[in-house]
C-alpha positions as CSV (number, residue, x, y, z in Angstrom):
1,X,0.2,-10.4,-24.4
2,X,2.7,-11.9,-22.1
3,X,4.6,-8.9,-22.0
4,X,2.1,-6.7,-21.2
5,X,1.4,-9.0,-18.1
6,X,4.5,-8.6,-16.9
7,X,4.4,-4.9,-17.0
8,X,1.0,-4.7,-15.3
9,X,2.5,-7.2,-12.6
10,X,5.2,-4.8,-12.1
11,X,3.0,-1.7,-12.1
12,X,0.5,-3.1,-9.2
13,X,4.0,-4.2,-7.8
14,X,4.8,-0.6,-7.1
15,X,1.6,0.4,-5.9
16,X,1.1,-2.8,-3.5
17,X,4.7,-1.3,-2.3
18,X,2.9,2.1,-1.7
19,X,0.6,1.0,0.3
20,X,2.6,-1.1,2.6
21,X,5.3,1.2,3.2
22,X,2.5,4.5,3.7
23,X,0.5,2.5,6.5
24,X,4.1,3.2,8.1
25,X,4.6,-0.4,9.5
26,X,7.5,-1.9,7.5
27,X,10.6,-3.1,9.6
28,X,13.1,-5.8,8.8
29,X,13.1,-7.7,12.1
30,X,14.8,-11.1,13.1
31,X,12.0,-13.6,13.3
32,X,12.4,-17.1,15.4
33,X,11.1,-19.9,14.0
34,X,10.8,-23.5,15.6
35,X,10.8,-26.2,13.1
36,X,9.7,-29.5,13.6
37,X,10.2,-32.4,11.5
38,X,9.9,-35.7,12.3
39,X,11.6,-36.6,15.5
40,X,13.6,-33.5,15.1
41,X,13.8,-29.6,15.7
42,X,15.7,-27.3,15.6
43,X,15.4,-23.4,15.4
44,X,16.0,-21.0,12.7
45,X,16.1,-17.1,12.5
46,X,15.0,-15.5,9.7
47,X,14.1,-11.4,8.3
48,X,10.9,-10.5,8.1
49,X,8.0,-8.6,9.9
50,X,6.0,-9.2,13.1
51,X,2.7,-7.2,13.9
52,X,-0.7,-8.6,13.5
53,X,0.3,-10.3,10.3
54,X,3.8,-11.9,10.4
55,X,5.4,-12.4,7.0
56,X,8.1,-13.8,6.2
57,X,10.6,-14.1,3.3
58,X,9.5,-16.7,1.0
59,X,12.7,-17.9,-0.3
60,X,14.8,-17.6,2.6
61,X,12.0,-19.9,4.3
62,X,12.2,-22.1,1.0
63,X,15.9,-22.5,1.8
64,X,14.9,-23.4,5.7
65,X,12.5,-26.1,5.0
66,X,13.6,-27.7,1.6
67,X,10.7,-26.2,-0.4
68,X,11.0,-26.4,-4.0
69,X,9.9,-22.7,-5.9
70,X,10.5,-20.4,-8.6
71,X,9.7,-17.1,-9.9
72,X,7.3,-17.5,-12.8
73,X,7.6,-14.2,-14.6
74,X,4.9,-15.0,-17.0
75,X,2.3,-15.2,-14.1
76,X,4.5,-12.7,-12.2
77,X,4.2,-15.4,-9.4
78,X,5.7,-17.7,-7.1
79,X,5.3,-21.6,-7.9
80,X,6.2,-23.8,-5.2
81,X,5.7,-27.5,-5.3
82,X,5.1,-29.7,-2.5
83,X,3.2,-33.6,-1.6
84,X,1.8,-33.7,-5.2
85,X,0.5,-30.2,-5.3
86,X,1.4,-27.1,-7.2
87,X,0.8,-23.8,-5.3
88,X,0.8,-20.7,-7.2
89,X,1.3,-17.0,-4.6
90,X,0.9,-13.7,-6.1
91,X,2.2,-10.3,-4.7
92,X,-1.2,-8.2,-4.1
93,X,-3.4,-10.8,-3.9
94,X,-5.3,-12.5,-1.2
95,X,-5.7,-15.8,-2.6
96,X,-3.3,-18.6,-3.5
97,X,-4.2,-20.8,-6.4
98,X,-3.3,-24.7,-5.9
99,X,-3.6,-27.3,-9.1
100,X,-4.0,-30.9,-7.7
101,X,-6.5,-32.4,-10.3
102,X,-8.0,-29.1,-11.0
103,X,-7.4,-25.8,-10.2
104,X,-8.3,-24.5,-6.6
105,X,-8.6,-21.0,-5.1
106,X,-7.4,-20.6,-1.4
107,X,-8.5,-16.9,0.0
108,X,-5.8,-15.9,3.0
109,X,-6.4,-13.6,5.5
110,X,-3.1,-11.3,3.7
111,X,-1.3,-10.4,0.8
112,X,1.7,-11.7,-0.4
113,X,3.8,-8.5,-0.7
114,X,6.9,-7.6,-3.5
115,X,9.3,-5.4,-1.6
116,X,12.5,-4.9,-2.4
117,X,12.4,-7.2,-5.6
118,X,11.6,-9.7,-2.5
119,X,8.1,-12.0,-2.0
120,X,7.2,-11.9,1.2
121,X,4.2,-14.3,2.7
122,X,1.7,-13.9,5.3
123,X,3.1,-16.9,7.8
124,X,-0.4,-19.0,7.3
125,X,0.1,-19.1,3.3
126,X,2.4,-22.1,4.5
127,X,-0.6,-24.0,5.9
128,X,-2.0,-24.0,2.0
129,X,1.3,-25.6,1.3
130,X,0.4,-28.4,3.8
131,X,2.4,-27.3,6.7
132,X,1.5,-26.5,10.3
133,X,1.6,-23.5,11.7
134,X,1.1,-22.1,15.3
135,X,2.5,-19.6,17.8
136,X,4.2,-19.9,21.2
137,X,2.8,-16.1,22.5
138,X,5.3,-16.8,26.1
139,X,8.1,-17.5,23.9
140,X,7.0,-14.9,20.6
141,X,8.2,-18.2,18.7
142,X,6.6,-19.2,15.3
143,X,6.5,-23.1,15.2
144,X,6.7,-25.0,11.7
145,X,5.4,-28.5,11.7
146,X,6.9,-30.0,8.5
147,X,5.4,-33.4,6.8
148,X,7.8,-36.5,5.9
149,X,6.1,-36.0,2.7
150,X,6.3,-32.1,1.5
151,X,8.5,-32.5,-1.5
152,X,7.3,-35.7,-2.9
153,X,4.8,-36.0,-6.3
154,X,5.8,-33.3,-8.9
155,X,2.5,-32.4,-10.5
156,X,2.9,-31.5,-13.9
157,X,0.7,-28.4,-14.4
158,X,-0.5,-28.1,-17.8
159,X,-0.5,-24.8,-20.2
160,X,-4.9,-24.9,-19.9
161,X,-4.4,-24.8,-16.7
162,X,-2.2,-22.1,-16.4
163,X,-4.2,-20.3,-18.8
164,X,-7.1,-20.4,-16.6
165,X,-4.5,-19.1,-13.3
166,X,-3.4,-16.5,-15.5
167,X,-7.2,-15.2,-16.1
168,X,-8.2,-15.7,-12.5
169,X,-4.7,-13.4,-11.5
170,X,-5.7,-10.7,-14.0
171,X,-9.1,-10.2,-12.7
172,X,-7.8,-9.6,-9.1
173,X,-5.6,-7.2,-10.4
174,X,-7.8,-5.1,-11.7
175,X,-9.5,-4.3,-8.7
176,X,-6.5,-3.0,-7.5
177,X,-6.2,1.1,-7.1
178,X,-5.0,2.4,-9.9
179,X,-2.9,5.3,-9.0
180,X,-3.8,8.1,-11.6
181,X,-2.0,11.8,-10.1
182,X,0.5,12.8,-7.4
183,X,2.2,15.2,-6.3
184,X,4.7,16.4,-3.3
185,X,5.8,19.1,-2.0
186,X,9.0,19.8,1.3
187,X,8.4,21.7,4.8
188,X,10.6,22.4,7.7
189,X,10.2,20.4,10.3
190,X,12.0,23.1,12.4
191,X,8.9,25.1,12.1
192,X,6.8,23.1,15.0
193,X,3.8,24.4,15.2
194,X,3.1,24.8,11.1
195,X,4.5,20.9,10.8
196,X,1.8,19.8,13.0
197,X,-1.0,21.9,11.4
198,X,0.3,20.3,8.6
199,X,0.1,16.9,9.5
200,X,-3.4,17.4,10.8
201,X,-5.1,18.4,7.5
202,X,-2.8,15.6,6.0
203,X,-4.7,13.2,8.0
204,X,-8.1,14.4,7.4
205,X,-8.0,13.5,3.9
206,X,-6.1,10.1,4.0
207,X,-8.4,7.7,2.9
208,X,-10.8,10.1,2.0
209,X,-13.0,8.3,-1.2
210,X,-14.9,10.6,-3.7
211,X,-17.3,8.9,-5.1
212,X,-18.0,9.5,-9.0
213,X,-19.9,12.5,-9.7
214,X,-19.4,13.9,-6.1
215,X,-17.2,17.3,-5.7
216,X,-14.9,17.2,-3.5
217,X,-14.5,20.2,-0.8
218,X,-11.6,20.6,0.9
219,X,-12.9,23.0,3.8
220,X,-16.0,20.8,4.7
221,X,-13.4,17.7,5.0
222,X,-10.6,18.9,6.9
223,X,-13.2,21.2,8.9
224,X,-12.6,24.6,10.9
225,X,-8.7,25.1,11.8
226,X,-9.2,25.8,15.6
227,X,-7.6,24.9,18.7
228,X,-10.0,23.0,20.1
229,X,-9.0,20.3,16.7
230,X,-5.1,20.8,17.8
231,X,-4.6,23.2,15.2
232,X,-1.5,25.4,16.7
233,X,-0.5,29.4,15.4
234,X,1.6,29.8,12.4
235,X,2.3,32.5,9.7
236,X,-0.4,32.8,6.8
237,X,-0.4,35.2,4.2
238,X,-3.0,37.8,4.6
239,X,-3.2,40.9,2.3
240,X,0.2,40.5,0.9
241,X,1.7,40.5,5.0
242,X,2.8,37.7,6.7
243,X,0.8,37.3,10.1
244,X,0.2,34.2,12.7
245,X,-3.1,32.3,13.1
246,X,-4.3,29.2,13.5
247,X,-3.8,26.4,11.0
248,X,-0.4,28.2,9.1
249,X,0.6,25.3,7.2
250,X,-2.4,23.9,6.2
251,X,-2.5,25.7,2.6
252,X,0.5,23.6,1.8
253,X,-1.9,20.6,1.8
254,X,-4.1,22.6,-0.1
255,X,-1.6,23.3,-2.6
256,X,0.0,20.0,-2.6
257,X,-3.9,18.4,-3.4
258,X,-4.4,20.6,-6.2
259,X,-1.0,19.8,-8.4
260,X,-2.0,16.0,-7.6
261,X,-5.8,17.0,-9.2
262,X,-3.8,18.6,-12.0
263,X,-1.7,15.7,-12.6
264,X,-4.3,13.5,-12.7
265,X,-6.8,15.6,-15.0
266,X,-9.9,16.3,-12.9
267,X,-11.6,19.3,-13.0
268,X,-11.0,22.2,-10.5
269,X,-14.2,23.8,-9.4
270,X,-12.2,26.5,-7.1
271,X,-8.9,27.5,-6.3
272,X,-7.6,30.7,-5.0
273,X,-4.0,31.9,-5.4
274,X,-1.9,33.3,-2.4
275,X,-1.0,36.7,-1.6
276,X,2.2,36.5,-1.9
277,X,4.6,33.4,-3.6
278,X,5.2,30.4,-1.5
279,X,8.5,28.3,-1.3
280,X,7.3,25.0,-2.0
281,X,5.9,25.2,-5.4
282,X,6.4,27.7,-8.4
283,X,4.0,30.8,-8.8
284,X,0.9,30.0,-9.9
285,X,0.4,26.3,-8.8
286,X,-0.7,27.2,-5.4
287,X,-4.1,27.0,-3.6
288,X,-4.9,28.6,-0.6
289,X,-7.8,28.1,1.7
290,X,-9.4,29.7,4.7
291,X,-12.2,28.3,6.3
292,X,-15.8,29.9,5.7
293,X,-14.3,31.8,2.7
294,X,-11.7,30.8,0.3
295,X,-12.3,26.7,-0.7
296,X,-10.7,24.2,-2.7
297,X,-13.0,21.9,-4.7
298,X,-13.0,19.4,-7.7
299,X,-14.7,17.1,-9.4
300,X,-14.5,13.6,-9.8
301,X,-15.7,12.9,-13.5
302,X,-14.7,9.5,-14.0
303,X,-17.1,6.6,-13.5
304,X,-15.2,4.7,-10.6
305,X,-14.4,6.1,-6.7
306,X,-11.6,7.9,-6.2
307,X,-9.0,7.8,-3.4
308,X,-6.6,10.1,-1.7
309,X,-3.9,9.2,-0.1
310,X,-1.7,11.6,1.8
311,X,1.1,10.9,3.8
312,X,4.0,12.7,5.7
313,X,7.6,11.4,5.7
314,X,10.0,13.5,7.6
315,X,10.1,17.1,5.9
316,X,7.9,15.2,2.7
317,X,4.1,15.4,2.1
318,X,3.0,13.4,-0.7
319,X,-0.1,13.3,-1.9
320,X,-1.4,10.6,-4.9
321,X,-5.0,10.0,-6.2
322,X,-6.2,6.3,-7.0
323,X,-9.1,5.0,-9.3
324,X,-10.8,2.3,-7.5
325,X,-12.4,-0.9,-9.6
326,X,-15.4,-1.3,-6.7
């Protein structure tokens, strides 16, 4: 049972790391921290990211501020110990489980993240841990206000208890997306005008949820392919001759949708081949649309909301379907 754990922890793992790293926002930084303790300060740097979360490397900060911690691969989970208090943190998840006679859930306003075979923690999981937190905006300084007493009182948590952590940690994670096709497909990025055709239709399907039962269109969701939406002119295939028009480029999102629906073993409602063979998959896995007559559509015949995500990374569109638990 343990084992299997472990390999759902790491599974979740990598798609918690999807979804960080696709919103586009991940940056090692230097972060400046202030640290008072007692009658004394002093100030630390540490690697991390700022935005409107700031996290921070959990055992580099462990180092900074004498925390004690390990990696608890059963629970796939940090355990830190501080003034009498265990504090259990868990990559993907928004709450932070504390056992101080009893078990107690904490919800924080982030979720620990696993990058890099790294923890890193939302700044304010430290005020769980009893220490103070606040920001100098003037000086973009963090400020640590450490207690005399953080590392005194090792509780001994007992196996019920973490029994009863463990449970708690495997419910969370099955409401995390499940991620169940995907598929990508390369473009030159020389070619200007079909890139950013491309990137809009990419866009207009991000995030897009299918809800169960619902068939999914791709002409009424990315919509008419006209200028007036910033769709540019670019070669399409039209009776077997390459010609310019609006919204070349867009098929490729097409295309790239409908090997993700393939791999993930939904039904295809409608698909419509090209006119001629296409350079970024092999003949016969294509699907080309055109607005007002040639649609993509499936079906979502599972009992739980899908969603798409689709993201473009230099010359790379990726495209990967999720199962969602609510």
């Amino acid at each position: 049972m343990h084992r299997a754990f472990v390999l759902r922890v790491c599974i979740m793992a990598a798609i918690i790391s999807f979804f960080f790293f696709s919103k586009g926002v991940w940056a090692d930084q230097d972060i400046a921290l202030e640290i008072y303790q007692e009658s004394a300060s002093r100030s630390v740097t540490v690697s991390g990211i700022s935005g409107s979360v700031t996290y921070l490397p959990v055992r580099q900060v462990a180092e900074t501020i004498d925390l004690s911690l390990k990696w608890d691969r059963d629970l796939g989970s940090v355990i830190c110990h501080t003034y009498g208090q265990t504090t259990i943190i868990t990559p993907g998840i928004d709450k932070v489980y504390t056992v101080k006679e009893g078990v107690t859930v904490h919800s924080v306003p982030a979720q620990p993240m696993l990058v890099r075979e790294r923890v890193y923690i939302p700044i304010r999981i430290l005020e769980v841990l009893g220490v103070g937190v606040s920001y100098d905006a003037e000086k973009d300084m963090r400020i640590l206000y450490i207690p005399s007493n953080l590392n005194t009182g090792l509780v001994n948590v007992y196996s019920e208890e973490l029994n009863v952590i463990r449970d708690l940690i495997i419910k969370e994670r099955e409401k995390i997306p499940k991620k169940i096709g995907s598929f990508t497909t390369y473009f030159n990025i020389s070619e200007k005008s079909r890139t950013k055709n491309l990137k809009l239709a990419a866009q207009a399907i991000n995030n897009y949820q299918i809800k169960p039962g619902e068939i999914f269109s791709f002409n009424k969701t990315v919509g008419p392919r006209v200028p007036e939406k910033g769709y540019e002119k670019a070669i399409i295939f039209v009776n077997k001759k390459k010609v310019e028009d609006y919204g070349g480029g867009v098929c490729q999102v097409s295309t790239t949708l409908y090997n993700a629906v393939l791999d993930a073993g939904l039904p295809v409602l409608e698909r419509h081949p090209h006119s001629l063979p296409v350079p970024y998959v092999p003949l016969g896995k294509d699907a080309t649309v055109n607005y007002g007559t040639m649609d993509f559509k499936f079906k979502n015949d599972g009992e739980k909301n899908l969603l798409i995500k689709a993201t473009v990374e230099k010359n790379k569109l990726t495209v990967e379907l999720y199962s969602l638990s609510i």
